[in-house]
C-alpha positions, 0 to 999 in steps of 0.5 A: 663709488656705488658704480664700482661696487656694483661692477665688482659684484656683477664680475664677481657673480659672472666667474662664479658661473664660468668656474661652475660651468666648467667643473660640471664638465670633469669629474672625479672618473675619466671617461675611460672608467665608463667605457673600457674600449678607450683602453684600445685607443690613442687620444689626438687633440686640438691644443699643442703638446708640451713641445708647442709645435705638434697636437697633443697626443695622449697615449691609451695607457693613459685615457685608459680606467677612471683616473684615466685622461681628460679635458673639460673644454674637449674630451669628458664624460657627460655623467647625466645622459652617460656618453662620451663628449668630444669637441673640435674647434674650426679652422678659424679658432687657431688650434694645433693639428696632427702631420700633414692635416688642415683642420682641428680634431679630438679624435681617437686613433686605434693602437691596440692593435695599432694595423691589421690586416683586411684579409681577416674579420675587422669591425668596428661599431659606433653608438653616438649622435652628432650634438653640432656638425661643422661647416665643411663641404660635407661635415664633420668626420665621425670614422675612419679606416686609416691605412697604416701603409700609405697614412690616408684615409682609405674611407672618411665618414661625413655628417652634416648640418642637416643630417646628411651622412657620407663616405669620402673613398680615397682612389690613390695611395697619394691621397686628396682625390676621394669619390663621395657616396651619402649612405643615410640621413639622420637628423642631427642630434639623434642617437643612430649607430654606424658600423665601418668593416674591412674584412675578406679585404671587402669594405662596408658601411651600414647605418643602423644595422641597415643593407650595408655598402660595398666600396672597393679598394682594389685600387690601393692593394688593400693596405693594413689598416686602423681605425679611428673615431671621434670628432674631426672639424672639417669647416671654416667657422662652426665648432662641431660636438660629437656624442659617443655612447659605446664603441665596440671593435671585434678583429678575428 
């Protein structure tokens, strides 16, 4: 009897924790309501929309303002250190994913404006630090430029374990035949900017604030494009966390 108390107490005291770990992650304002360009950006998540078939997909009207959209296990506010968590599981944890991908992702898709142009002025700059990078060839995908008229990635932005940062350039409208550059290396959980620019139909990246690089897309006609930001799981096994602190996108 004195054994089943004990067990009773000890499992009693154990989801005490669990339910406090838990809520420590929502709180009473949405991350929206501590980063306003979230206002500009749809929601792509790791668990199944209400059809059950297809990944959840949270409109920027409501990830938008502090009563805004979030989740405690994937998309939430760390109100101590002031960033953005997002977190993606491995192939191997079942999860649902968008059209036509593999692998998990929490990641934001710009729908305000939802394409644009390359021929004018488009960047987009990201403050952040990779808290756990997954197991993939090259890492997690941090950013993209996303074509908006062949639906390709033009460019992916890896991060690795070790710190290793690299640009994927899609050669065909077709997609899965990308050449691969490393840009930077920054240890992992260190805060680091990136900016992603498509502008005068030329595409750059730089690591921060350095000597940008120039990739050409010639070969895909310069399609209007979007961008995208976040957390996207490109491994087998590693859960991969990635920290926004601001993201700040200008087109003109």
């Amino acid at each position: 009897m004195q054994k089943n108390i004990s067990f009773c107490i000890l499992m009693l005291a154990l989801s005490t924790t669990a339910s406090t770990t838990t809520s420590t992650t929502a709180t009473s304002c949405a991350p929206g309501g501590y980063m306003t360009a979230l206002a500009n950006f749809d929601l792509q998540l790791p668990i199944a929309s209400s059809s059950g078939d297809t990944a959840e997909q949270i409109a920027a009207t409501k990830v938008a303002g502090c009563s805004g959209y979030q989740n405690a296990d994937w998309f939430y506010w760390n109100t101590a250190s002031s960033y953005l968590v997002m977190n993606a599981p491995p192939t191997s944890t079942p999860c649902a994913k968008t059209s036509g991908s593999k692998h998990c992702r929490t990641e934001l898709r710009e729908a305000v404006p939802s394409s644009w142009s390359p021929s004018g002025t488009n960047t987009m700059n990201v403050k952040l630090k990779v808290a756990q990078a997954d197991d993939g060839d090259y890492g997690t995908v941090i950013g993209q430029v996303f074509s908006a008229s062949f639906s390709k990635p033009i460019i992916e932005l890896y991060y690795n374990p070790i710190g290793v940062i690299t640009v994927g350039l899609e050669t065909t409208a077709s997609g899965g035949s990308e050449n691969f550059t490393q840009v930077g290396t920054i240890p992992e959980n260190t805060v680091f900017t990136y900016e992603l620019n498509y502008s005068d139909d030329e595409l750059t990246v730089s690591i921060n604030g350095g000597e940008a690089t120039n990739f050409a897309v010639t070969q895909l006609g310069t399609p209007d494009a979007y961008f995208k930001v976040g957390d996207y799981n490109q491994g087998t096994d590693v859960a991969s966390e990635v920290d926004i602190y601001s993201i700040d996108v200008v087109h003109s």
